[in-house]
C-alpha positions in Angstrom: 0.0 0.0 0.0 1.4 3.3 -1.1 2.0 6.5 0.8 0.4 8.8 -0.8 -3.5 7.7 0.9 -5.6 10.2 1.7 -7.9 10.2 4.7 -11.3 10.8 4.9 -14.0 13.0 7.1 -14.3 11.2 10.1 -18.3 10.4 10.9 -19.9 13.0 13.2 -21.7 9.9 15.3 -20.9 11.5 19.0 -20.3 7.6 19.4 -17.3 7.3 17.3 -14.0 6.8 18.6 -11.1 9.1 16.8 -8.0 6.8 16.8 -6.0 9.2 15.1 -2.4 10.3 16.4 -3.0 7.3 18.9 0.1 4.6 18.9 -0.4 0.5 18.8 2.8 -0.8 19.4 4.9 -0.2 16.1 1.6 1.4 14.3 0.8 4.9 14.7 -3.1 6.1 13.5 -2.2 9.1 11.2 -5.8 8.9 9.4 -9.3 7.7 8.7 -9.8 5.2 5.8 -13.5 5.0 6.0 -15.9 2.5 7.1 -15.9 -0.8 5.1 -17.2 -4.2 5.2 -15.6 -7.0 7.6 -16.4 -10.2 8.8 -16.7 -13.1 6.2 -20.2 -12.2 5.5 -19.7 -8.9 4.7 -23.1 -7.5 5.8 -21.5 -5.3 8.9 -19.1 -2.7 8.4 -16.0 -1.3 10.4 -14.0 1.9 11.1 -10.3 1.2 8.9 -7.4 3.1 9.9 -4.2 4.5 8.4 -1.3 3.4 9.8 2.2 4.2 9.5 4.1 1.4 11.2 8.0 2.0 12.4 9.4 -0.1 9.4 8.1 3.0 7.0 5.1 0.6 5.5 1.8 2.6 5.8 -1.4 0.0 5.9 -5.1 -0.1 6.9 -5.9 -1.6 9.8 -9.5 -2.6 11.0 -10.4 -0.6 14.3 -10.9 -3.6 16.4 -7.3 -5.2 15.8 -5.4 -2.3 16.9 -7.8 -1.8 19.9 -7.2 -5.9 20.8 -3.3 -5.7 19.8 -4.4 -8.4 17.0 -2.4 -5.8 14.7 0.2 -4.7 16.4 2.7 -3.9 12.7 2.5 -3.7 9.3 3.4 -7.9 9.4 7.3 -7.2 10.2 6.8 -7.5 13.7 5.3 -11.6 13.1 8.7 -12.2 10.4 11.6 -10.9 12.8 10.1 -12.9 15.4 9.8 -16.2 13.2 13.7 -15.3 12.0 14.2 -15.3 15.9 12.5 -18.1 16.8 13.9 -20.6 14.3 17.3 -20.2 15.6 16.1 -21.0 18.7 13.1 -23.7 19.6 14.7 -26.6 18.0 11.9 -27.3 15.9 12.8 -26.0 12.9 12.7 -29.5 10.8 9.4 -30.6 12.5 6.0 -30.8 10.8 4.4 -28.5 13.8 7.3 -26.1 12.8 6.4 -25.8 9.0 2.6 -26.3 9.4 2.6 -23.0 11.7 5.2 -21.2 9.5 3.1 -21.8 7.0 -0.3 -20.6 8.5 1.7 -17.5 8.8 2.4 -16.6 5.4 -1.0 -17.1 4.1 -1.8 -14.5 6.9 1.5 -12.1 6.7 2.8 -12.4 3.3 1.1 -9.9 0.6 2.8 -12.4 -2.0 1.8 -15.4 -0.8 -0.7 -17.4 -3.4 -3.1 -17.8 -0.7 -2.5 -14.6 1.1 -6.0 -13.1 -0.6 -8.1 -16.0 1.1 -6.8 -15.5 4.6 -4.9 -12.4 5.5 -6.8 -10.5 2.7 -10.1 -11.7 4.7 -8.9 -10.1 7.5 -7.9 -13.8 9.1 -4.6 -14.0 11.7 -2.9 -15.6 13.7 -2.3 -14.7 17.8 0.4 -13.4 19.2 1.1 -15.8 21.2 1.6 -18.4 18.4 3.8 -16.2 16.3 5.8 -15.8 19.3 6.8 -19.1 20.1 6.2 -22.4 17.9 6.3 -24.5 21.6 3.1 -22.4 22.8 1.6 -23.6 19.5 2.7 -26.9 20.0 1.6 -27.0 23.5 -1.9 -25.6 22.6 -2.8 -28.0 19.4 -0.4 -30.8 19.9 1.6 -32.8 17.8 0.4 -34.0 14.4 -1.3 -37.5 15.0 -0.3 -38.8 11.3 0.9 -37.8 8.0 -3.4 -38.1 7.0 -3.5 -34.9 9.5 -3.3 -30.9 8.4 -4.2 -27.6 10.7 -8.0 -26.9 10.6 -9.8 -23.9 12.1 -13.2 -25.4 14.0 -15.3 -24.8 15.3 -15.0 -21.4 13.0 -14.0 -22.4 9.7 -13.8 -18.3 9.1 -12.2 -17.7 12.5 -8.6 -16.8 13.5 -5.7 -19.0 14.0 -6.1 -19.1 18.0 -6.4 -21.6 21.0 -10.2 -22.9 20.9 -10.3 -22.2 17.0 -7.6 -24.9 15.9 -7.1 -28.4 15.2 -5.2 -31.2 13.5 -7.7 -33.0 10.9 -8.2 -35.1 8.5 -9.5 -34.4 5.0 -12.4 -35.5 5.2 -13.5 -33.8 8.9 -12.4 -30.3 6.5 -14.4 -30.7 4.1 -17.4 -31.6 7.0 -15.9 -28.5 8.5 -16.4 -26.4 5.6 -20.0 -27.4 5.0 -21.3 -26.2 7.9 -22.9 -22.7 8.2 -21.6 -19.8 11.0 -24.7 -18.5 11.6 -28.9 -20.0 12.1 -31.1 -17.9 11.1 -35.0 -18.8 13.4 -37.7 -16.8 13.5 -36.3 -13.8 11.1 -33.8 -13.5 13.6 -29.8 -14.5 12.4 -26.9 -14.7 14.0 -24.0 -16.4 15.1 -23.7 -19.7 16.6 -22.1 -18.3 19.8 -24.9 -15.9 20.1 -27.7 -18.8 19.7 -25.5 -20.9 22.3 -25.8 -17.9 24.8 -30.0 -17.4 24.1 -31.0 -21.1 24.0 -28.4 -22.5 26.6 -27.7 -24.8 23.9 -24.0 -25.6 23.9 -22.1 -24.4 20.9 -20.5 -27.6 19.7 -23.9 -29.4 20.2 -25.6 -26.7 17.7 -22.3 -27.9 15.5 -22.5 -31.5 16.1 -26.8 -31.1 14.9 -25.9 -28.6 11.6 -23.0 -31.7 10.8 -26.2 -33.8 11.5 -27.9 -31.7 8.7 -30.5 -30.6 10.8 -32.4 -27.4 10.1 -32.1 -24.6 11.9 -35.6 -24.7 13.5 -34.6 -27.4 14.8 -31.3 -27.3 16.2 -32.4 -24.2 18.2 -35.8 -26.0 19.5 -34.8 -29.6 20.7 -34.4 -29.5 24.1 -30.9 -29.9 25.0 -30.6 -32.9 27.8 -27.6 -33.4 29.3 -26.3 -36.7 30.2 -26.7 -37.9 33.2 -23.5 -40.3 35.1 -25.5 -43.5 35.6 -26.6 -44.5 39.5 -24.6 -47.0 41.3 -25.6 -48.6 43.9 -23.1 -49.0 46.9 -24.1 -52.2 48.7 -23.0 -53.5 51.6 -19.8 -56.7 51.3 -21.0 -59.5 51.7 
């Protein structure tokens, strides 16, 4: 992205939050881009930023990754810490190592062939696992065979984070990718988290029913019974 891009008016909601002149971490807000769509969907949209970050690259960054330090550079900060980190985890020839190196450039790298169906979506990976491969490790395990490759599930259009990733096998992807993010019931739609919270419903039980192909209706109106630890009876020695 080029130097030369020229902010726009700022929107006079009194609810609006002016980031500009404020610093995240190598990024400093020096303008308004406008309000664009985010999210997978598309149907929302979000205050973008320009940023100058310390390296000299100016970017646009979505207002809720610099105010969650999900952005926190222009993408230099993630490759000097991979440089760093393969000299010194020791797992530089491991599948964990290239699997995660790998998840990074589709998310980092503007010239990566995959780069426009994950970092262009807005997709990333945490902080924590760009920091250290042995985190990563720790948080998805090892890979449990050659037949296995990184998944993000429950959220097939979620970020590369603990709870969001898995090892898998082609066929659970492609299971994975079938299933929706949001139920839409009674003209009302929205995510699959949000219907956990209303109906009480656990969130991978709504997953497990939509894998089930159940409709909407009614994976949001079965009654949702636990499973109760079977009675057993303590009687007396004889």
């Amino acid at each position: 992205m080029s130097d030369d891009i020229v902010s726009v008016p700022l929107p006079t909601s009194k609810r609006f939050v002016n980031l500009t002149g404020k610093t995240f971490e190598r990024l400093e807000v020096v303008g308004f881009a406008g309000m664009k769509p985010v999210g997978h969907t598309g149907r929302q949209n979000g205050a973008f930023w320009i940023c100058k970050c310390r390296c000299g690259s100016v970017v646009e960054i979505y207002s809720h990754a610099l105010l969650n330090e999900i952005n926190r550079s222009c993408g230099c900060l993630q490759k000097e810490s991979s440089a760093e980190l393969k000299k010194t985890h020791g797992e530089s020839y491991s599948v964990e190592y290239d699997a995660l190196h790998n998840i990074i450039q589709r998310c980092t790298n503007k010239n990566h062939p995959q780069y426009d169906g994950y970092g262009g979506r807005g997709i990333t990976v945490c902080d924590r696992w760009v920091n250290s491969v042995l985190d990563f490790i720790a948080d998805v395990g090892r890979r449990p065979s050659p037949l296995h490759s990184i998944d993000r599930f429950p959220d097939n259009n979620g970020n590369y984070e603990p709870g969001n990733v898995r090892w898998a096998t082609g066929k659970q992807q492609t299971r994975n990718r079938r299933v929706t993010t949001t139920m839409t019931h009674l003209g009302k739609t929205q995510s699959f988290g949000d219907w956990s919270d209303e109906t009480g419903i656990p969130i991978s039980i709504l997953y497990g029913r939509k894998e089930n192909q159940w409709s909407d209706e009614k994976c949001l109106t079965t009654p949702y019974l636990p499973r109760k630890k079977p009675m057993v009876d303590h009687l007396p020695a004889t």
